[in-house]
C-alpha positions, -999 to +999 in steps of 0.1 A: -076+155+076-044+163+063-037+186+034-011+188+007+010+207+020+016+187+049+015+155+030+046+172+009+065+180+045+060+142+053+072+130+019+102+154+024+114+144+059+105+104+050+130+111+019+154+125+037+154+103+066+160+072+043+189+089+025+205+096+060+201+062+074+214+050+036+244+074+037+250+063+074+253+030+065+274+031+032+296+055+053+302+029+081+308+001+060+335+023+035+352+029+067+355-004+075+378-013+045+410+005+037+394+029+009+394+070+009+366+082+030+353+104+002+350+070-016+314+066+004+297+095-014+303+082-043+288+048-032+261+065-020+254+082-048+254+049-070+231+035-048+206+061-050+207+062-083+198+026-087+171+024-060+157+056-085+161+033-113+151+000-103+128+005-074+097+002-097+109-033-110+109-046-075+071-038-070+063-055-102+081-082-096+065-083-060+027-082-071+036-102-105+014-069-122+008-070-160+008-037-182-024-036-202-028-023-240-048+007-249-076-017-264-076-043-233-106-033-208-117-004-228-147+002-205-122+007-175-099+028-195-125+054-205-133+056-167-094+063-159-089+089-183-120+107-171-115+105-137-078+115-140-091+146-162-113+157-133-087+156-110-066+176-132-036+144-137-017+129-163-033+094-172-020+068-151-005+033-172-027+007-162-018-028-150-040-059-140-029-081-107-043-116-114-054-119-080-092-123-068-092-102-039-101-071-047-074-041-041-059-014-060-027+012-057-006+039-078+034+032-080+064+048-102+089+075-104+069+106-118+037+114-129+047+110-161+055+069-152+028+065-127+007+034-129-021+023-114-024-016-105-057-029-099-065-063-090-086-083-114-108-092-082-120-053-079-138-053-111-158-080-104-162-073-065-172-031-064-199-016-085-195+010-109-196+038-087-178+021-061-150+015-083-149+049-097-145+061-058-116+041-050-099+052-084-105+087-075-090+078-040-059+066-062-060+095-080-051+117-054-014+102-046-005+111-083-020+147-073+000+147-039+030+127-056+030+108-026+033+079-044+070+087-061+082+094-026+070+062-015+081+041-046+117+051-036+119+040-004+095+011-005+128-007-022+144-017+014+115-029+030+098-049-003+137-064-010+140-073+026+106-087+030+111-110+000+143-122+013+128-131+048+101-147+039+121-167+007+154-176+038+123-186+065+104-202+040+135-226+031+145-233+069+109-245+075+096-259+046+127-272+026+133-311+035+170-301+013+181-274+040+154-275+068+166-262+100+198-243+082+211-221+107+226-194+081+190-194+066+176-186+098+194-161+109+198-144+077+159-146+078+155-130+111+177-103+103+162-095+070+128-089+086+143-073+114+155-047+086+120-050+070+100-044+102+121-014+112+120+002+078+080-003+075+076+013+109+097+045+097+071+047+069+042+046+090+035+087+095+033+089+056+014+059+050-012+070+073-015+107+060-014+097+023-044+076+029-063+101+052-054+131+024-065+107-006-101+098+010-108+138+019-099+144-018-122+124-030-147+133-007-140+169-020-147+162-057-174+139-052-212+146-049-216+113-030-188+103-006-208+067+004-194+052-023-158+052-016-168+041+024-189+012+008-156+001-017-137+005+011-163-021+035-163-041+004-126-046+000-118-054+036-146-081+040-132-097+009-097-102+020-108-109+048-128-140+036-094-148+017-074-161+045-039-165+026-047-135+004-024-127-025+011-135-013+030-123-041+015-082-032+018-086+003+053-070+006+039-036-009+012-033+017+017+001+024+007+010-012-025-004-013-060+012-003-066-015+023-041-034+038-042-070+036-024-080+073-048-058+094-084-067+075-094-094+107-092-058+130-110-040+104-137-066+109-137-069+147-138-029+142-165-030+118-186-050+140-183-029+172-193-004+156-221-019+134-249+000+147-234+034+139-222+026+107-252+016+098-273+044+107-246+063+087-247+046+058-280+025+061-277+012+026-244-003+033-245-040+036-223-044+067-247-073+084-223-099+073-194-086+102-220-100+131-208-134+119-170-129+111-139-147+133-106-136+131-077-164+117-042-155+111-021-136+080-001-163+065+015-176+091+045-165+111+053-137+088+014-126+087+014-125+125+038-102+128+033-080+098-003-074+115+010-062+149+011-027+136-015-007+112+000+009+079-032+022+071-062+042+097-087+015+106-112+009+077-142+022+104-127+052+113-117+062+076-154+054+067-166+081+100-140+100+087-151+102+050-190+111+064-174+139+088-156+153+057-188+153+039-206+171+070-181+194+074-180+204+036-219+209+036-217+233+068 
């Protein structure tokens, strides 16, 4: 599995290539119009500095979070602050998602604004221990500071998301403006841009998470317990057909995500026999009986034609090979 310091290479070269493609683009366009070339650095330099500023208002405006007080959940904020002391981190903020299916992910600008966002449906749906893996997990992006990297540049593809599925949503659905032509297109071109600046993300996404679940294996004395949370939180979105639409635009933030949990299962279920001579004490019987349906809708289908995350089975083999490796 990755390390840090190739987990900090990524983060550089997916910064960098966003600020090209950004600077190639605000270039182009301030040629078009009759302005001084040197005109577009400027620009440029605006933008960035508003996609640094306002890039964490679009997640929570996305996944509709809510900050918490120091005296709301008291039992769960004991549990942050002494896991984020063991891994040698600043204290995360902590906001609630009032969504039932259980997920969780760290966003912001620095470690001094990090926050972790859990889902209300993870304290109910983990166990203790389960729930202290999967913050540990989280803990290791504010270690790696993967996750102010990926706050940036998450603004084009959670903006464009959001617009596509708001312009498609009102050609379809909207008896006022159905069939609208302009909505259309502008809807197909807006996930065009959102598809194209997901994929571009995808060799970060996948090392952050692979990075995050060795980390955790390294500080823990039993690494089952993040490979059962992580079981647990795939087979409950996965029983949630439509899921949480308001945090499906920042998919690549989560631990699982949400488009991809019917391969998980078909995954899970290939592969039941070894998993659960692996982890025997892992409830996995209930993937004999699972059949796949689709991601909300049109938007859901094509979201889940390509992984942001590794495949929940081979993160759990992965997790156990870490483990064997470590005790070797």
């Amino acid at each position: 599995m990755p390390g840090i310091a190739e987990i900090r290479a990524k983060m550089l070269t997916t910064l960098l290539l966003y600020l090209a493609i950004a600077f190639i683009i605000i270039f182009a366009l301030m040629l078009y119009f009759p302005v001084p070339y040197y005109y577009s650095v400027v620009v440029a330099v605006l933008v960035f500095i508003f996609v640094w500023l306002f890039s964490p208002s679009i997640i929570i405006a996305a996944t509709k979070l809510r900050y918490i007080s120091t005296d709301e959940y008291p039992q769960l904020q004991e549990t942050i602050e002494e896991l984020a002391r063991a891994a040698k981190v600043r204290k995360p903020l902590v906001a609630i998602v009032p969504a039932m299916e259980p997920n969780l992910f760290v966003f912001g600008r620095s470690g001094g604004s990090a926050t972790l966002v859990i889902h209300e449906g993870t304290l109910t749906a983990l166990g203790t221990d389960e729930l202290k893996a999967a913050v540990t997990h989280e803990m290791a992006h504010i270690k790696s500071g993967d996750f102010a990297v990926l706050t940036m540049v998450s603004f084009i593809p959670m903006l464009f998301y959001m617009a596509a599925r708001k312009s498609l949503w009102v050609s379809f659905f909207d008896d006022k403006k159905a069939n609208s032509p302009i909505s259309v297109l502008l809807g197909i071109l807006a996930f065009v841009i959102y598809f194209i600046s997901v994929i571009l993300l995808l060799p970060l996404s996948y090392s952050r998470e692979e990075y995050a679940d060795a980390f955790f294996v390294d500080k823990s004395k039993k690494p089952e317990d993040l490979a059962v949370a992580l079981y647990k939180i795939s087979y409950a979105n996965f029983k949630m057909q439509n899921g949480s639409r308001s945090g499906t635009s920042a998919r690549h933030f989560y631990i699982i995500d949400f488009f991809n949990v019917d391969r998980d299962m078909r995954s899970l279920k290939n592969h039941y026999a070894e998993l659960k001579r692996a982890v025997p004490y892992m409830d996995i019987a209930t993937v004999l009986k699972v059949q796949a349906h689709s991601r909300n809708g049109l938007l859901g289908m094509l979201n889940s034609m390509f992984f942001t995350h590794p495949p929940t089975y081979k993160r759990i083999m992965g997790i156990l090979a870490e483990e064997d490796k470590r005790k070797s």
